[in-house]
mmCIF file of the C-alpha atoms, coordinates in Angstrom:
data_MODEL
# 
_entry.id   MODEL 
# 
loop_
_atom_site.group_PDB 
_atom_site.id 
_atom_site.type_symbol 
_atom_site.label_atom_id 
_atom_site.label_alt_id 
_atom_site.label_comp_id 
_atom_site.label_asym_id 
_atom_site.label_entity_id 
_atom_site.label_seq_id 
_atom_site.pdbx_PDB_ins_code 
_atom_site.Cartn_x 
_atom_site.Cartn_y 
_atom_site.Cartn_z 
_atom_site.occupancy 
_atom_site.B_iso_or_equiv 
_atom_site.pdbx_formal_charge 
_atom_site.auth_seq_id 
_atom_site.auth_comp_id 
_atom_site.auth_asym_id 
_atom_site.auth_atom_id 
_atom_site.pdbx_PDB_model_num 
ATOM 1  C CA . UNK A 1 1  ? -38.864 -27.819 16.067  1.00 0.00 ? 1  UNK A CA 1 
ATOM 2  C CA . UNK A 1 2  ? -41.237 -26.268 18.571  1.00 0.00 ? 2  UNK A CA 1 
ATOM 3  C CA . UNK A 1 3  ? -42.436 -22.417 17.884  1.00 0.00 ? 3  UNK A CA 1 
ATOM 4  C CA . UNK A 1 4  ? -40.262 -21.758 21.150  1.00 0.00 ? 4  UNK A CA 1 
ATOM 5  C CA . UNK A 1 5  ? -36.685 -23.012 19.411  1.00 0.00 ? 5  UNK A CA 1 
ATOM 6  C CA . UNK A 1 6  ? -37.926 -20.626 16.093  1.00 0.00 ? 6  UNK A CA 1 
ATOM 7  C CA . UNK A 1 7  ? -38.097 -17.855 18.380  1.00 0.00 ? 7  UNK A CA 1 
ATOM 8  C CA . UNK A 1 8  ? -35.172 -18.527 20.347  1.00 0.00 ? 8  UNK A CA 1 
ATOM 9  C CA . UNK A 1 9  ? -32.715 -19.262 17.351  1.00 0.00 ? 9  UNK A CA 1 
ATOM 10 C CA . UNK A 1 10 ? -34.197 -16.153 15.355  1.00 0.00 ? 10 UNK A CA 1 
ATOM 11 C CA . UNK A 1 11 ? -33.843 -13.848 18.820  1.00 0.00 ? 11 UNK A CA 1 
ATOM 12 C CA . UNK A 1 12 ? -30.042 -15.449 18.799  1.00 0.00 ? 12 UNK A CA 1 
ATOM 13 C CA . UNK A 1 13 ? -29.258 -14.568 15.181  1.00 0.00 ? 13 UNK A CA 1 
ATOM 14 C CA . UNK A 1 14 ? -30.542 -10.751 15.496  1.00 0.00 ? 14 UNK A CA 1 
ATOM 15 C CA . UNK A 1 15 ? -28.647 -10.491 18.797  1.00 0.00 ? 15 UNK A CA 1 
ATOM 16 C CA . UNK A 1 16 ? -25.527 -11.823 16.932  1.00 0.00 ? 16 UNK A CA 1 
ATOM 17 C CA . UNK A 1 17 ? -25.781 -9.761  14.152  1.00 0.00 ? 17 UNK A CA 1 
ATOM 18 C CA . UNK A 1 18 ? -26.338 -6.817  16.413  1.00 0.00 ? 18 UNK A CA 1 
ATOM 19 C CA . UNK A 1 19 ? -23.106 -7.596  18.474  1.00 0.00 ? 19 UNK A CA 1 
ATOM 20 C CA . UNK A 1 20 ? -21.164 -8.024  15.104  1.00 0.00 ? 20 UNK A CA 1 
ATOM 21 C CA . UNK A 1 21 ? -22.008 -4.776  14.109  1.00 0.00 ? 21 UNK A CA 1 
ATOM 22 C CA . UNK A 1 22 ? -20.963 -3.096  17.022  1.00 0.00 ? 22 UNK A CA 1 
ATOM 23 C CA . UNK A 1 23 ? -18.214 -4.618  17.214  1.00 0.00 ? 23 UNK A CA 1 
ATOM 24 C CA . UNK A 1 24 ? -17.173 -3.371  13.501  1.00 0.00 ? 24 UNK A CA 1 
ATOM 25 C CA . UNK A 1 25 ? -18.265 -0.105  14.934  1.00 0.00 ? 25 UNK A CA 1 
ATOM 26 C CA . UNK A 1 26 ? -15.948 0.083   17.893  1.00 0.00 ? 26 UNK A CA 1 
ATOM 27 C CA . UNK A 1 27 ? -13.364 -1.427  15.479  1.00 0.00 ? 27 UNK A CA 1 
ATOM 28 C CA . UNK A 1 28 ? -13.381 1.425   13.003  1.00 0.00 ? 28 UNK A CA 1 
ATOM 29 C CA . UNK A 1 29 ? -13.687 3.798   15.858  1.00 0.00 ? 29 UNK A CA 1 
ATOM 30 C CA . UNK A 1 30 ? -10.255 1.940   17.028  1.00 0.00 ? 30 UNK A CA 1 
ATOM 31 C CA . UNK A 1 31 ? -8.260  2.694   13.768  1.00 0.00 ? 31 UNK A CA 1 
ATOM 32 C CA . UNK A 1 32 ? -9.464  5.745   13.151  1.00 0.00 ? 32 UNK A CA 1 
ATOM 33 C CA . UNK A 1 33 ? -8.149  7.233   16.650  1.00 0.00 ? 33 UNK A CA 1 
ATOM 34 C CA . UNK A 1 34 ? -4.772  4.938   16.378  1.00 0.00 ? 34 UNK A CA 1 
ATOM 35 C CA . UNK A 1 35 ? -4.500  6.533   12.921  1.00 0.00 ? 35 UNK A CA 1 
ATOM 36 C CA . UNK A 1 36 ? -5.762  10.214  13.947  1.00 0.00 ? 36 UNK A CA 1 
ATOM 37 C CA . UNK A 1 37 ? -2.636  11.514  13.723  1.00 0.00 ? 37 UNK A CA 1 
ATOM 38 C CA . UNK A 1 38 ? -2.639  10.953  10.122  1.00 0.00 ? 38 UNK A CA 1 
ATOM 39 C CA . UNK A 1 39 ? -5.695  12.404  9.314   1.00 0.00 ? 39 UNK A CA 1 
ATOM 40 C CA . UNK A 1 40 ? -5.324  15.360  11.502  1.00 0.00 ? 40 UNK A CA 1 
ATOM 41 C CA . UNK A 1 41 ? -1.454  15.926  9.195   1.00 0.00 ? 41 UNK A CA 1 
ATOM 42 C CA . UNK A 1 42 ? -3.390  15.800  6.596   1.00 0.00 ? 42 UNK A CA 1 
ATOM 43 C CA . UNK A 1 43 ? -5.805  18.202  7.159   1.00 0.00 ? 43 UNK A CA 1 
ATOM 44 C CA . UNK A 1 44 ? -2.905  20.528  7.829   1.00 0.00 ? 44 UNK A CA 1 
ATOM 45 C CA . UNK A 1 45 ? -1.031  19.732  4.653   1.00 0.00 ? 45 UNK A CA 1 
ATOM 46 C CA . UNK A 1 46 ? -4.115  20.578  2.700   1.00 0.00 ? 46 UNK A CA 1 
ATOM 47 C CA . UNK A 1 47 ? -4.641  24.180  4.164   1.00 0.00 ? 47 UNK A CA 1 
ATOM 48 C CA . UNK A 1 48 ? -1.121  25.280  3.856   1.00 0.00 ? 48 UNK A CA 1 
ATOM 49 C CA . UNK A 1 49 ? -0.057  23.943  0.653   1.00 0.00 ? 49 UNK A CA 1 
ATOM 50 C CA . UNK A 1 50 ? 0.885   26.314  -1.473  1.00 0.00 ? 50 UNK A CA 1 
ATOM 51 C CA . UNK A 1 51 ? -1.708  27.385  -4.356  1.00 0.00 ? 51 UNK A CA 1 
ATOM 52 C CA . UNK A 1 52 ? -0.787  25.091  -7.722  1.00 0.00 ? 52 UNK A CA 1 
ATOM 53 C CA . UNK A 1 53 ? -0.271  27.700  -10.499 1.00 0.00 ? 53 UNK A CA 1 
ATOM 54 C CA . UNK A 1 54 ? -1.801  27.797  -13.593 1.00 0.00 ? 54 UNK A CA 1 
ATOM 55 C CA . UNK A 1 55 ? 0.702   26.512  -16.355 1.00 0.00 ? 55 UNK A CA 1 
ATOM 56 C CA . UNK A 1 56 ? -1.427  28.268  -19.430 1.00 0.00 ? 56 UNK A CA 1 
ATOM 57 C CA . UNK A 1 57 ? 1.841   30.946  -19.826 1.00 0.00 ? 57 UNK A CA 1 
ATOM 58 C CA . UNK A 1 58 ? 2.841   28.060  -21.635 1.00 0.00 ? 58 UNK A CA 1 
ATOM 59 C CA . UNK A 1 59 ? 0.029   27.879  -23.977 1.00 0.00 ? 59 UNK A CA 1 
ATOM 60 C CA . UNK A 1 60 ? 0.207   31.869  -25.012 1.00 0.00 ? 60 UNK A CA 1 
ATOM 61 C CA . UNK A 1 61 ? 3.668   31.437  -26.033 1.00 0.00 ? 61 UNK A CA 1 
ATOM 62 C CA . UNK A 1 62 ? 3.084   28.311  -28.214 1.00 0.00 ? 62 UNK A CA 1 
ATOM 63 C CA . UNK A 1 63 ? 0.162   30.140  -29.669 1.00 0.00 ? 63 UNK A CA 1 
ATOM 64 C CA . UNK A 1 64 ? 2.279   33.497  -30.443 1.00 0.00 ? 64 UNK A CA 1 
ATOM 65 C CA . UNK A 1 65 ? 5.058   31.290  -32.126 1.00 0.00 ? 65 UNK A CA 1 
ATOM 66 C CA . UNK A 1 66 ? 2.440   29.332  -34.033 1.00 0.00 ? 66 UNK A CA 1 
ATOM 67 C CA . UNK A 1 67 ? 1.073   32.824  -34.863 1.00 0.00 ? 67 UNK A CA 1 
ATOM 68 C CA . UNK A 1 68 ? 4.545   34.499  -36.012 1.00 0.00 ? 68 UNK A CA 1 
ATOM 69 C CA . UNK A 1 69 ? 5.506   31.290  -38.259 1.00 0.00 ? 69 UNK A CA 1 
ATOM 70 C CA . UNK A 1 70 ? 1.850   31.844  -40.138 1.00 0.00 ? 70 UNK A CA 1 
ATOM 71 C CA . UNK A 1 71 ? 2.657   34.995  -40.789 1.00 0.00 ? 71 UNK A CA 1 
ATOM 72 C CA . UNK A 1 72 ? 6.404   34.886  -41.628 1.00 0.00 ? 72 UNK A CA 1 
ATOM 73 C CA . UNK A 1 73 ? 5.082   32.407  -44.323 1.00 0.00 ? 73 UNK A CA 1 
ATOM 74 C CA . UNK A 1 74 ? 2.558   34.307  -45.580 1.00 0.00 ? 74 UNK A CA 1 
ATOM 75 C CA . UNK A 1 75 ? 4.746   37.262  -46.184 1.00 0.00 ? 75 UNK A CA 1 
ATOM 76 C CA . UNK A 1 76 ? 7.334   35.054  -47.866 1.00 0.00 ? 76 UNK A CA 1 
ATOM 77 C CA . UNK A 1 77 ? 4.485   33.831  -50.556 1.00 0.00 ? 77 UNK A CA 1 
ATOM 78 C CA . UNK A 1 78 ? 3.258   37.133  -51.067 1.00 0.00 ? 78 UNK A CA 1 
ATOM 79 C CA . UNK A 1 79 ? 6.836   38.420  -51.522 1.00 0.00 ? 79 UNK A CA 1 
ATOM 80 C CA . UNK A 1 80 ? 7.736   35.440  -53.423 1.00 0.00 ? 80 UNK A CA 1 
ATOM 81 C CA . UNK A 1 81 ? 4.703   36.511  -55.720 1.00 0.00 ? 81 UNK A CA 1 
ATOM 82 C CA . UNK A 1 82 ? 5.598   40.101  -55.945 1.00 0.00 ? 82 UNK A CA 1 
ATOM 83 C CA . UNK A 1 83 ? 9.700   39.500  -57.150 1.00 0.00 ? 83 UNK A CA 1 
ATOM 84 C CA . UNK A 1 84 ? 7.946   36.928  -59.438 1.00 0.00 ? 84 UNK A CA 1 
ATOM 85 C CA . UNK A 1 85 ? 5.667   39.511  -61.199 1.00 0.00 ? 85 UNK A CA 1 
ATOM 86 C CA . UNK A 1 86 ? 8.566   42.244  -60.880 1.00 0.00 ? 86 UNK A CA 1 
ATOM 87 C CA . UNK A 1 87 ? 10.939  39.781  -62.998 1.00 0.00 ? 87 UNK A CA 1 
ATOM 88 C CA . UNK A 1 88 ? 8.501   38.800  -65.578 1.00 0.00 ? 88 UNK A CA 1 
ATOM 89 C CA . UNK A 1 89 ? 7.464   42.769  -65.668 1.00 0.00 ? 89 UNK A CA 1 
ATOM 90 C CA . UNK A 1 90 ? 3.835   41.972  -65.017 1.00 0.00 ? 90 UNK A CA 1 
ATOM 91 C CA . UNK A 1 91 ? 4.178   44.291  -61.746 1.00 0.00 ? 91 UNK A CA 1 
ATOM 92 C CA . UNK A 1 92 ? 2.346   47.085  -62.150 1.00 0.00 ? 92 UNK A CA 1 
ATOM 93 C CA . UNK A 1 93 ? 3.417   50.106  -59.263 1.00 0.00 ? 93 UNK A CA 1 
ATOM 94 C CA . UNK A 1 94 ? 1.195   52.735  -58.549 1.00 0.00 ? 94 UNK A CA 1 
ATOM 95 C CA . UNK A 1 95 ? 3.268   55.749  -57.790 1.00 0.00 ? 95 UNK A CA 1 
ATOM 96 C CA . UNK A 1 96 ? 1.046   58.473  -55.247 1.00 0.00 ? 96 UNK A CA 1 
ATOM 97 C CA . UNK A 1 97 ? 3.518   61.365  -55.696 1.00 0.00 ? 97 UNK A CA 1 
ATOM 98 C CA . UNK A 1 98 ? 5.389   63.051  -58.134 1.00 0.00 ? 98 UNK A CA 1 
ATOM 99 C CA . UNK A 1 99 ? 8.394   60.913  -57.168 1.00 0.00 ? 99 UNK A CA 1 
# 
């Protein structure tokens, strides 16, 4: 192959390469004005949607009820204890007042 044909055949490959990507570019600038619509609905759907809420009301109950059940047991042991004591008459009452 001559020097000439080299040049020729590389000028032809970067002027095909060239037209392919403008062509890809003209394509995507095709679909994305057939399919404008679209993008323009959602745009609008994302400004007026409404606000999600937080669900963590959720959260503060189960933590109160986890909360109320701890205690409600812990008073049950320490009353268990204390009819325990009072029936073997190990309980030992500390009266404040003359009563």
């Amino acid at each position: 192959m001559h020097a000439s044909a080299l040049v020729f055949w590389r000028n032809f490959g970067v002027a095909l390469l060239a037209a392919l990507r403008q062509s890809r570019e003209r394509q995507a600038a095709r679909e994305i004005e057939y399919h404008r619509h679209l993008i323009e609905g959602a745009r609008i759907y994302k400004l007026n949607r409404p606000k999600p809420r937080l669900q963590s009301g959720g959260m503060v109950v189960k933590i109160a009820i986890v909360a109320t059940v701890a205690v409600f047991g812990l008073l049950h042991i320490i009353g268990g204890t204390m009819l325990e004591r009072q029936a073997r008459g190990e309980s030992k009452t500390v009266i404040l007042s003359g009563d």
